[in-house]
C-alpha positions as CSV (number, residue, x, y, z in Angstrom):
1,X,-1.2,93.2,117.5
2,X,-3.4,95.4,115.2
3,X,-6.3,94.0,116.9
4,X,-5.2,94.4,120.2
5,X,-4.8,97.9,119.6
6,X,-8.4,98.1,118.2
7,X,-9.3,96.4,121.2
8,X,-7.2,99.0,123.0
9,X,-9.0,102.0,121.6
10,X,-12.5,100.7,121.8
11,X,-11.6,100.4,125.9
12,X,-9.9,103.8,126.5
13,X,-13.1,105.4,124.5
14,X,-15.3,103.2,126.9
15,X,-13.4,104.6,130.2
16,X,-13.8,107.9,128.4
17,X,-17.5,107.5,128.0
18,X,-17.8,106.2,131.4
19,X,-15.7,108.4,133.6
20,X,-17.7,111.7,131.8
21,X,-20.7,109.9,132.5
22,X,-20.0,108.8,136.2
23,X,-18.3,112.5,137.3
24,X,-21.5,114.0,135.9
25,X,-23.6,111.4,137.4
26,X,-22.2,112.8,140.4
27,X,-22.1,116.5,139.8
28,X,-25.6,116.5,138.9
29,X,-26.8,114.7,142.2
30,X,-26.9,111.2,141.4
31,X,-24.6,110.0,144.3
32,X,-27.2,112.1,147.0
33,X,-29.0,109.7,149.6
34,X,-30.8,111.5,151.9
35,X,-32.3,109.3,155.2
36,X,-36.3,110.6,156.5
37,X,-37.1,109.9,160.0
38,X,-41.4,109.9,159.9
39,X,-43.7,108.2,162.2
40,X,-44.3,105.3,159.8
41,X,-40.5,104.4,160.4
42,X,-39.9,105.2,164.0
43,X,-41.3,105.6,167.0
44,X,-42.1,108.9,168.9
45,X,-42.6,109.1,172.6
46,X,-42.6,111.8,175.7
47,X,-39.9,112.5,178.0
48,X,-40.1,114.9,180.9
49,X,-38.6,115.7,183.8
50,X,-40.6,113.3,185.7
51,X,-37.8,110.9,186.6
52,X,-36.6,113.4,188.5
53,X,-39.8,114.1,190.5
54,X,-40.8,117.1,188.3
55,X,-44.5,118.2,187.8
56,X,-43.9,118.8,184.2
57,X,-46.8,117.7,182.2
58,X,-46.4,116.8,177.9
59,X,-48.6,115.3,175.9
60,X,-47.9,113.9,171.8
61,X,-50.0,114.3,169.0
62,X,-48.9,112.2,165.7
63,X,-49.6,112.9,162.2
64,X,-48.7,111.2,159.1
65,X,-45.5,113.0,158.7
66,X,-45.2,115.5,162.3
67,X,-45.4,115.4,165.6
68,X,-46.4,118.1,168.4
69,X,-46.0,118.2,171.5
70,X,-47.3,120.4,174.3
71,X,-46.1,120.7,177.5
72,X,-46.8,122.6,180.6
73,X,-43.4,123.7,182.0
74,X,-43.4,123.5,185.9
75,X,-40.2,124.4,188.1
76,X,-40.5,121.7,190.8
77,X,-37.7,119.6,189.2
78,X,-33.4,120.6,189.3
79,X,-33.7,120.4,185.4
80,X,-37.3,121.1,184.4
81,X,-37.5,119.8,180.6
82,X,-39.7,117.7,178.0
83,X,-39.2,116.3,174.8
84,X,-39.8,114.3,171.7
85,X,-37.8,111.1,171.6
86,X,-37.6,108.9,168.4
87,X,-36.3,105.5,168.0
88,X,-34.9,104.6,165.0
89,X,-34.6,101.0,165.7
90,X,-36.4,98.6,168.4
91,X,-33.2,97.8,169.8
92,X,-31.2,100.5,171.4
93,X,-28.1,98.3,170.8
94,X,-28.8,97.7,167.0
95,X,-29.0,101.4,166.1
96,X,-28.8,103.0,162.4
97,X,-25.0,103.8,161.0
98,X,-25.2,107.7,159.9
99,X,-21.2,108.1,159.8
100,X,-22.1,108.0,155.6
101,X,-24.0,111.2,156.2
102,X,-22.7,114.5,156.3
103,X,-25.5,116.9,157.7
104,X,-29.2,117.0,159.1
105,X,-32.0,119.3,158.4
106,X,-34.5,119.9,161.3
107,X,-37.7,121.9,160.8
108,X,-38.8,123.0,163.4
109,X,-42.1,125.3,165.0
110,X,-40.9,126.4,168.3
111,X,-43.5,128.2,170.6
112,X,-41.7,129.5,174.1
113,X,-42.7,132.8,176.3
114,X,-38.9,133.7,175.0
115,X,-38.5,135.1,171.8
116,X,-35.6,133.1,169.8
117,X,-35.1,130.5,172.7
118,X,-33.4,127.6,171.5
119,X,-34.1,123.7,171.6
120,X,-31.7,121.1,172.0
121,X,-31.0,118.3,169.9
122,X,-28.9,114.9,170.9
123,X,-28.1,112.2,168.5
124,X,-28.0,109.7,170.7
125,X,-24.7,106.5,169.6
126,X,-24.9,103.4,171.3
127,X,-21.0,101.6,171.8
128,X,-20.8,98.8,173.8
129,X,-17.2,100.2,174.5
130,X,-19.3,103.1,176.6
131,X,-22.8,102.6,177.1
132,X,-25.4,100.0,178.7
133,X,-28.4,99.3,177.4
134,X,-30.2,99.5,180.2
135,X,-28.8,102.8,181.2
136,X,-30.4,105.6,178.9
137,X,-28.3,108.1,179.8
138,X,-25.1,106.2,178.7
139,X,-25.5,106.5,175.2
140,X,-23.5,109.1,173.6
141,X,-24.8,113.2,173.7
142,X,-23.9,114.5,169.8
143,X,-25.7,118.1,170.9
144,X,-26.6,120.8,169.1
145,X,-29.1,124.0,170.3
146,X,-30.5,126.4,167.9
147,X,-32.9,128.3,167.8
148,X,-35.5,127.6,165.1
149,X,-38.3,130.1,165.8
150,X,-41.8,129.6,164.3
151,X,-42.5,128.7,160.3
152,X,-38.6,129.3,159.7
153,X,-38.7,126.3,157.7
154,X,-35.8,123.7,157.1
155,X,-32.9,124.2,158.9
156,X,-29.5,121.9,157.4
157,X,-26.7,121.3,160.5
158,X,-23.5,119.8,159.2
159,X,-22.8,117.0,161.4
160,X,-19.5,117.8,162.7
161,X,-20.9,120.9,164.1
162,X,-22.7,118.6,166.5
163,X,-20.7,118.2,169.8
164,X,-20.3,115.8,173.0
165,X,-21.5,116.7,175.8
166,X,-19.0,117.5,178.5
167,X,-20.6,116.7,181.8
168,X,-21.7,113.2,179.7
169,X,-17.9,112.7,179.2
170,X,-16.8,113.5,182.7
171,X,-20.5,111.6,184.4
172,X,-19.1,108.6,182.4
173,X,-15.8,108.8,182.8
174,X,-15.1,108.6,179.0
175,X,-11.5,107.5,177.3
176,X,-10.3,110.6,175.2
177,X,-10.2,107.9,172.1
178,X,-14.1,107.9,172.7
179,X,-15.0,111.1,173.7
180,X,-15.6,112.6,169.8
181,X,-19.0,112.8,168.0
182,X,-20.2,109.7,166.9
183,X,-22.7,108.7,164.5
184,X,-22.2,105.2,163.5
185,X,-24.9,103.6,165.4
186,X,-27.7,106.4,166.3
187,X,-30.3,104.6,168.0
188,X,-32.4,107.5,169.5
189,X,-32.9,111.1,168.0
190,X,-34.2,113.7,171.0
191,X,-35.7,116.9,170.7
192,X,-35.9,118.8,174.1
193,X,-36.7,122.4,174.9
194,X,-33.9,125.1,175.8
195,X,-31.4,124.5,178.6
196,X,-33.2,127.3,180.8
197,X,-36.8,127.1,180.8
198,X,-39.0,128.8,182.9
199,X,-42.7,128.0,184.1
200,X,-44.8,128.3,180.8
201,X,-46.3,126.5,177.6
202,X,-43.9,125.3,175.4
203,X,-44.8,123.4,172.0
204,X,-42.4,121.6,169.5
205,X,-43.8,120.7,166.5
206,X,-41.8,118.6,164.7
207,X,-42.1,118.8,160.8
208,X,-39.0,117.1,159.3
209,X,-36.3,115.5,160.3
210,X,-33.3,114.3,157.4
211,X,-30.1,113.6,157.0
212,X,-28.2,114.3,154.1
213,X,-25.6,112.3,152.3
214,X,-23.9,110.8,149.5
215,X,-23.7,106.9,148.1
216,X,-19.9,107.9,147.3
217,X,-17.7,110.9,147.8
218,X,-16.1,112.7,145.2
219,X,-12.7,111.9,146.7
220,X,-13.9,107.7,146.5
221,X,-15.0,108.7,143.2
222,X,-12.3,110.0,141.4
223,X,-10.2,107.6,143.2
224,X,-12.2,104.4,142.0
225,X,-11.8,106.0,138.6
226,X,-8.3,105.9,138.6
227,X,-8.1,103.1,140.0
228,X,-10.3,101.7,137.0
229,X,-7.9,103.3,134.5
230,X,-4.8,101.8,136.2
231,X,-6.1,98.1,136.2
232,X,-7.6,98.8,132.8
233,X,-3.7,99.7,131.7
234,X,-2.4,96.9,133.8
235,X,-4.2,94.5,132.6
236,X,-3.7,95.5,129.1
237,X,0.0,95.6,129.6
238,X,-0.3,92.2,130.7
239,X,-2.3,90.6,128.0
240,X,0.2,92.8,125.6
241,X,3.3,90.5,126.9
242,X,1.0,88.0,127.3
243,X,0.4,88.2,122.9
244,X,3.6,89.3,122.6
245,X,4.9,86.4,124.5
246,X,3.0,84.2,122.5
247,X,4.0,85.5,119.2
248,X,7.8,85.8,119.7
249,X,7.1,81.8,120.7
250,X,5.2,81.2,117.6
251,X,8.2,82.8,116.0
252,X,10.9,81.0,117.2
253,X,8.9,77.6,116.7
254,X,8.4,79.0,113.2
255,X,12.1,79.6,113.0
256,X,13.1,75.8,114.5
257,X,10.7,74.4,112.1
258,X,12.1,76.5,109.0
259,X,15.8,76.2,110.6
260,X,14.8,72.0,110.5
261,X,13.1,71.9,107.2
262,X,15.8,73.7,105.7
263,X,18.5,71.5,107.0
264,X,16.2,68.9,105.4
265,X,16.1,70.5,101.9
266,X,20.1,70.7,102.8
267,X,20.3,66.8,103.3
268,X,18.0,66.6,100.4
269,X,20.0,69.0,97.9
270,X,23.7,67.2,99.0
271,X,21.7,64.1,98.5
272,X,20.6,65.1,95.0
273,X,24.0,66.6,94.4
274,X,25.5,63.5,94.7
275,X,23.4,61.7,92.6
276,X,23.5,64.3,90.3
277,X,27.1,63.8,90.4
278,X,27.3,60.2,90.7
279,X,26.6,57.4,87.9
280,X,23.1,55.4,89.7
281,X,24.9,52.0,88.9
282,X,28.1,52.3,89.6
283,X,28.1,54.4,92.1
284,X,31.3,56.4,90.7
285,X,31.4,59.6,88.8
286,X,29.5,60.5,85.7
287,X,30.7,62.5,82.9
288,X,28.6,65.4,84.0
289,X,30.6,65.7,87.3
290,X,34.3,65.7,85.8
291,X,33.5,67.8,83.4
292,X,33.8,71.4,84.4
293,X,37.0,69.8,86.5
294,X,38.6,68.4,83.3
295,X,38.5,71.9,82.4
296,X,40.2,73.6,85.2
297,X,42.7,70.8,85.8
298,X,44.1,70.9,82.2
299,X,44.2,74.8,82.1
300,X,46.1,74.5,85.4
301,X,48.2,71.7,84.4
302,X,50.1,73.3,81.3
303,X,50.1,76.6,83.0
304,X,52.3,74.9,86.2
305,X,53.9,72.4,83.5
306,X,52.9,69.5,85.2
307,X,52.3,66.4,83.0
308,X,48.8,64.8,83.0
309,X,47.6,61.8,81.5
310,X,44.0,60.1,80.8
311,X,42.9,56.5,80.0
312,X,39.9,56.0,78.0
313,X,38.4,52.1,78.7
314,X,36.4,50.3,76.7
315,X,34.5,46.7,77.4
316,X,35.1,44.7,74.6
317,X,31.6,43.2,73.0
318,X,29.7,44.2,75.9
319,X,26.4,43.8,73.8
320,X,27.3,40.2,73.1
321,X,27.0,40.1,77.2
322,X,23.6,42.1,77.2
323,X,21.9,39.9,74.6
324,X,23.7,36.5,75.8
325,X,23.1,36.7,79.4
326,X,20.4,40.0,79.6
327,X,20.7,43.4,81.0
328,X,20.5,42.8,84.8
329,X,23.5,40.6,83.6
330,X,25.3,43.1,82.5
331,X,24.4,45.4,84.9
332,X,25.9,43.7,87.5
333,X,29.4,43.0,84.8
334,X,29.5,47.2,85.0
335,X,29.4,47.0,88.5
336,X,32.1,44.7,89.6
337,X,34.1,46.0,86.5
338,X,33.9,49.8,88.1
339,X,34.7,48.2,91.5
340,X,37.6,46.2,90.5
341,X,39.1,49.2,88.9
342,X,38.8,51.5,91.9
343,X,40.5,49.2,94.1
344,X,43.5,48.9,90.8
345,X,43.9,53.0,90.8
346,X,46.0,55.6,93.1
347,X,44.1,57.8,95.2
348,X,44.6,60.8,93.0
349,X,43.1,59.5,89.8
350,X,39.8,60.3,89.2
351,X,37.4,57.5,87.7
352,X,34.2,58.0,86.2
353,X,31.8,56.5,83.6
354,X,31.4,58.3,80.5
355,X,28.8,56.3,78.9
356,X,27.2,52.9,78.8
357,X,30.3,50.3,78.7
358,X,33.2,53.4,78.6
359,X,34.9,54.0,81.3
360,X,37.5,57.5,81.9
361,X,40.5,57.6,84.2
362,X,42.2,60.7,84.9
363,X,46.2,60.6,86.0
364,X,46.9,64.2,87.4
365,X,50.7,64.6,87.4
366,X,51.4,61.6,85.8
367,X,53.0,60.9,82.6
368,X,52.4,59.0,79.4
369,X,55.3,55.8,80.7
370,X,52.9,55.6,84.4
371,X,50.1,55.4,82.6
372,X,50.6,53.0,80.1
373,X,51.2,50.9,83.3
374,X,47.8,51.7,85.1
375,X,46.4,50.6,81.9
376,X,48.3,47.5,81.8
377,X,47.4,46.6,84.9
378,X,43.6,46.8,84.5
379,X,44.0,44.9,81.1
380,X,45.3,42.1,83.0
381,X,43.3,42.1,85.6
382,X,39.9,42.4,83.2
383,X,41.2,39.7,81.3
384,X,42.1,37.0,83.8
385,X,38.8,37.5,86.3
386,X,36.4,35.0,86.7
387,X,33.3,37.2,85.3
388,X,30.9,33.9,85.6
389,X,30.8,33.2,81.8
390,X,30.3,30.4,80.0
391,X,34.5,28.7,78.9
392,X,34.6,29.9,75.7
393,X,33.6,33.6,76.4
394,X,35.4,35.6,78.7
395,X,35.3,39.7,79.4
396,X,38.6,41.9,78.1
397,X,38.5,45.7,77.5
398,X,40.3,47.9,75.4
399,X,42.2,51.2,76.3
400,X,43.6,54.5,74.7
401,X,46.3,56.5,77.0
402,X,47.3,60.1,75.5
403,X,49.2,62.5,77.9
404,X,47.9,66.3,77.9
405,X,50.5,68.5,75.9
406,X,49.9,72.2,74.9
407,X,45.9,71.5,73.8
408,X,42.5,71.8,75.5
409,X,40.7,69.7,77.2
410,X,38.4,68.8,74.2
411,X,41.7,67.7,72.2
412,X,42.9,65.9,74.9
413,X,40.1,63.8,74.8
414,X,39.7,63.4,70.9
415,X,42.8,62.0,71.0
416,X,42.3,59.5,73.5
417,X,39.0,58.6,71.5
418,X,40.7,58.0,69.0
419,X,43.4,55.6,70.5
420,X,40.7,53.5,71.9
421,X,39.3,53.3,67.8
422,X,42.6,52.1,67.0
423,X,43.0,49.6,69.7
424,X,39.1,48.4,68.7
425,X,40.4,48.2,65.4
426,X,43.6,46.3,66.1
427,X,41.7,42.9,67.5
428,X,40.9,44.6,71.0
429,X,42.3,43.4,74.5
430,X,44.6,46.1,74.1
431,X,46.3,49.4,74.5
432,X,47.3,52.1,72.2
433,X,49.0,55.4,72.9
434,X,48.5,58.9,71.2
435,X,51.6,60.9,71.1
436,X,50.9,64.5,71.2
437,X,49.1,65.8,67.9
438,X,49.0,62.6,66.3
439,X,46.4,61.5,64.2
440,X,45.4,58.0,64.8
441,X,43.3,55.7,62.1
């Protein structure tokens, strides 16, 4: 995100720059196109009242960049007239668009026995909607008349001050949705003398002729601008969700794959917890696990008064069996033994290996008499299974049984140490008892 916004800022300052730059572009002229009619890209010819039978006589004179014409005014004609006529194109139906333009300057030197006698002026539009092209007079009349004396110099017209002519509208029986000025496709500029002439010399010398406009308003301008600035922001926002998007995805796959590899380490941990808590060969509890319990249960016990009771095992000359026979052997003695005894004890007793061939059973709420019986019963059973020794060999175990009386845990199992020693000592194969406090040798 930090980079995005660095991004960000970099593209603001950029618009910045450039909207400064492009409003003074503009301010200072840059968006000005201006369109020069000269010789070299039109042509200039004479019209006179001679289509109407007049005795009018012009004639044209062309230089590099003007034209003069002289004519010799003669009232024989309804309308006596001359003037300069320009094509801008060589087709009359494939004129030049001058809608972009928003004014014309004319300069003009007008000599006429009137003082401050005006010409006339036609921007002439071709529509196929209106006009024929082989009908001169049906191209559109934008008209002006001014008068532009003698060295006044350039003269600027907007263009909407230009104005149809009404007898061309009414002659051509015009629609009203047509009948406005109309610059789009000005094929023919013309430059006539005054509405009412009289029998003289009259000369229009044509200096200049352009139109004035600009590549872009300043309306367009400030419009495209914004525009700019809101796709710039809308595109922004877009990439912003976009990353955004992309990173809350990123995120929640990050989160799946910590969520998974956590549930891993879980499986892992229980895994290691209960091997941690579980003797590898036997597969039943370790003296590590029943530890802390032992603890707990014994405080609990004499505090509620229930009895409690523990066995203490031990397999009689299990080294014989380790170097007789070897340790994977033996190994697999230990196993059967510890499986054999789970299947001989209640539910709520609690077996576990305390080391090498000694075995623990704990008896919650169970006195010394019940037991004595478990106890029993696994002697037996030890004693009379087929092990898979040789005849005269065969697998017993010893066991000491003490029930928990006002001691700790630690006593408890001293004294049930102790009454295995003694049953050791007495020829094994058996069971001895430790009655509260006493000392066994």
């Amino acid at each position: 995100m930090t980079r995005l916004n660095q991004w960000l800022r970099l593209i603001v300052l950029f618009l910045v720059c450039f909207t400064i730059t492009a409003y003074g572009w503009f301010i200072f002229g840059g968006a000005k196109k201006e369109y020069i009619v000269t010789p070299q890209n039109s042509e200039y010819k004479i019209i006179d009242d001679s289509v109407q039978n007049g005795a009018t006589t012009a004639i044209l004179a062309i230089r590099q960049r003007s034209a003069l014409l002289e004519c010799n005014i003669v009232n024989k004609a309804k309308w006596p007239f001359c003037e300069i006529a320009i094509s801008l194109t060589d087709s009359v139906e494939e004129g030049i668009d001058l809608s972009a333009y928003h004014s014309v300057g004319i300069d003009i030197d007008y000599t006429s026995p009137l003082e401050g006698e005006r010409v006339r002026v036609y921007l002439r539009n071709f529509d196929s909607a209106y006009a024929n092209p082989n009908d001169p007079i049906s191209l559109k009349f934008n008209a002006i008349e001014y008068s532009p004396g003698f060295d006044a110099g350039l003269q600027v017209f907007p263009l909407h001050s230009f104005q149809v002519l009404s007898w061309w509208i009414a002659d051509n029986n015009i629609p009203v949705d047509k009948s406005n000025r109309q610059f789009d496709n000005i094929s023919i500029i013309e430059i006539a003398t005054g509405s009412y002439v009289k029998e003289s010399y009259y000369a229009i010398k044509l200096n200049r002729i352009v139109f004035y406009g600009e590549w872009i308003t300043e309306s367009s301008l400030v419009k495209l601008l914004l525009l700019l600035w809101v796709v710039t922001a809308v595109v922004f926002i877009i990439i912003e969700r976009f990353v955004l998007h992309r990173k809350i995805k990123k995120t929640e796959e990050r989160s799946l794959r910590l969520r998974d590899a956590n549930r891993v380490l879980y499986n892992k941990s229980l895994k290691f917890e209960h091997l941690a808590c579980t003797d590898p060969l036997t597969r039943i509890r370790n003296r590590h696990t029943v530890t802390e319990w032992l603890e707990d249960i014994t405080i609990q016990t004499r505090l509620n008064q229930i009895p409690f009771s523990m066995i203490f095992i031990d397999l009689d000359h299990f080294k014989l069996v380790n170097d007789t026979y070897g340790h994977s052997f033996g190994d697999e003695v230990l196993i059967k033994f510890a499986a054999t005894v789970e299947r001989l004890i209640r539910r709520s007793d609690v077996f576990a290996r305390w080391g090498g061939e000694e075995f623990v059973i704990f008896c919650p709420e169970t006195n010394m008499g019940t037991a004595v019986e478990i106890a029993e019963i696994i002697r037996e059973t030890i004693a009379t299974k087929d092990w898979g020794f040789d005849r005269e060999f065969n697998l017993t175990c010893s066991l000491g049984v003490a029930e928990l009386v006002d001691e700790t845990s630690e006593d408890l199992i001293n004294r049930v140490d102790l009454a295995l020693l003694k049953a050791k000592k007495m020829g094994r194969n058996r069971i001895e008892i430790s009655w509260e406090h006493q000392q066994l040798k």
